[in-house]
N, C-alpha and C positions, 0 to 999 in steps of 0.2 A: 195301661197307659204307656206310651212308646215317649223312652226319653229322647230330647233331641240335643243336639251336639251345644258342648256351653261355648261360647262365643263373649267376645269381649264387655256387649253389653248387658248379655244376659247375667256376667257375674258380678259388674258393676251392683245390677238391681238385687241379687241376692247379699250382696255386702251389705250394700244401703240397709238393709233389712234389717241385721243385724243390730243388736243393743248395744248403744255407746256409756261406756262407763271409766270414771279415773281410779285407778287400784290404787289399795293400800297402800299407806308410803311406808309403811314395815317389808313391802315384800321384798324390795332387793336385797338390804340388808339380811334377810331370810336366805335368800336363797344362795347370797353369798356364803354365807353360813356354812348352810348344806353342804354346798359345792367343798369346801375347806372340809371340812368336816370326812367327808367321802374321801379328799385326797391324801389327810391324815391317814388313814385309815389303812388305805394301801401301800404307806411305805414300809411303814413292818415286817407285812409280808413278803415286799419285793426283799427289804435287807435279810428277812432270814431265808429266803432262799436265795442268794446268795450265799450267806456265809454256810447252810446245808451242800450248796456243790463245793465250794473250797472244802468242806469238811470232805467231802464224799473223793475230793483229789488228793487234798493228802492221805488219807487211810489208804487209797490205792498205790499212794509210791513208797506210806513204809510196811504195806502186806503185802503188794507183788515181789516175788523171788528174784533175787536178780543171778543172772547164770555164770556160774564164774569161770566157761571155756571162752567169753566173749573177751576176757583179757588175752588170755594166749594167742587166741583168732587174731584181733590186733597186731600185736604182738608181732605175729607170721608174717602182716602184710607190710609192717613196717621195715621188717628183715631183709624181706624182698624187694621193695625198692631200694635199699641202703646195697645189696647185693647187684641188683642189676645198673644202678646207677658207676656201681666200682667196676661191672663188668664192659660197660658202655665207653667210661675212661680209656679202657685199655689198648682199644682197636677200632681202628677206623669202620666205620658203615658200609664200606663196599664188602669188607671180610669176613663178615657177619651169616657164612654158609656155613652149614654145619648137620652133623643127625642131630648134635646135641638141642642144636638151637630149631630143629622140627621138633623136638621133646618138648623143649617148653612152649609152644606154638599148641602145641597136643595137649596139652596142661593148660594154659589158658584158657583154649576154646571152651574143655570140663569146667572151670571155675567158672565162667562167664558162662555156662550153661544151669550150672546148679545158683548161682545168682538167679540169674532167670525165674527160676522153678522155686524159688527161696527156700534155698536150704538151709538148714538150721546148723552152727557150728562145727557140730561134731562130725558133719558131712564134710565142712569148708575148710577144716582145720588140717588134715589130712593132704587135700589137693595143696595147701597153701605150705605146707612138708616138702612136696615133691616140686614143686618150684623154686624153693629156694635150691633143693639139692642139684635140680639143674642148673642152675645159675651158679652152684659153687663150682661145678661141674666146667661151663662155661668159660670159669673164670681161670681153674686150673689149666683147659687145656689152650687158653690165649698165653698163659703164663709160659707155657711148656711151648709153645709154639715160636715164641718173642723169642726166649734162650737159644731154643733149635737154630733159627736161622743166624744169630750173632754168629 
């Protein structure tokens, strides 16, 4: 038998069909029930998974190692600005040619490369050495330069 397409009145007359009946006056109260009951039931486990990833956070930050060149590393780059900014003081920006000052131009571009590649401290600490030593460098030969010409 070929079913044909249900159409608005066709399902009128299949409803009509249908057994009319009044339910239970227990059942919503029931099913309200239920409903609570079930929603009970998943808080537990929402809270203890939570409190299992907080757990699982902090065991991570007091058993991962923490590295103690990242102080120095710091440290380096604090140096460095504190140096280049006294060296910057010192002389105007047009007078600012130099081999010295292509040295740290050469040392920059490396740290800003090994940044890049993320290098790990002991790589960073080293170049972030040889920058300050330019800049003390820098600083000396503005010094010696200022005197010269007086």
């Amino acid at each position: 038998m070929r079913e044909q397409p249900l159409n608005s009145e066709t399902a009128h007359a299949m409803l009509a069909e249908l057994p009319v009946f009044a339910p239970d006056a227990a059942l919503w109260p029931r099913i309200r029930a239920a409903h609570a009951s079930r929603t009970r039931a998943r808080h537990p486990r929402r809270w203890i998974a939570i409190g299992a990833a907080a757990a699982a956070v902090v065991a991570a930050i007091l058993v991962l190692p923490r590295s103690a060149p990242e102080t120095v590393f710091v440290e380096g780059q604090r140096e460095s600005q504190t140096l280049e900014r006294e060296w910057q003081a010192l002389l105007p920006a047009t007078s600012r040619a130099s081999a010295d000052l292509a040295r740290l131009h050469i040392i920059d571009t490396a740290l800003q490369s090994a940044y890049d590649r993320g290098a790990q401290a002991d790589e960073l600490q080293p170049l972030w050495r040889q920058r300050n030593e330019a800049l003390r460098g820098l600083i000396l030969n503005t010094r010696t330069d200022t005197v010269t010409r007086i």
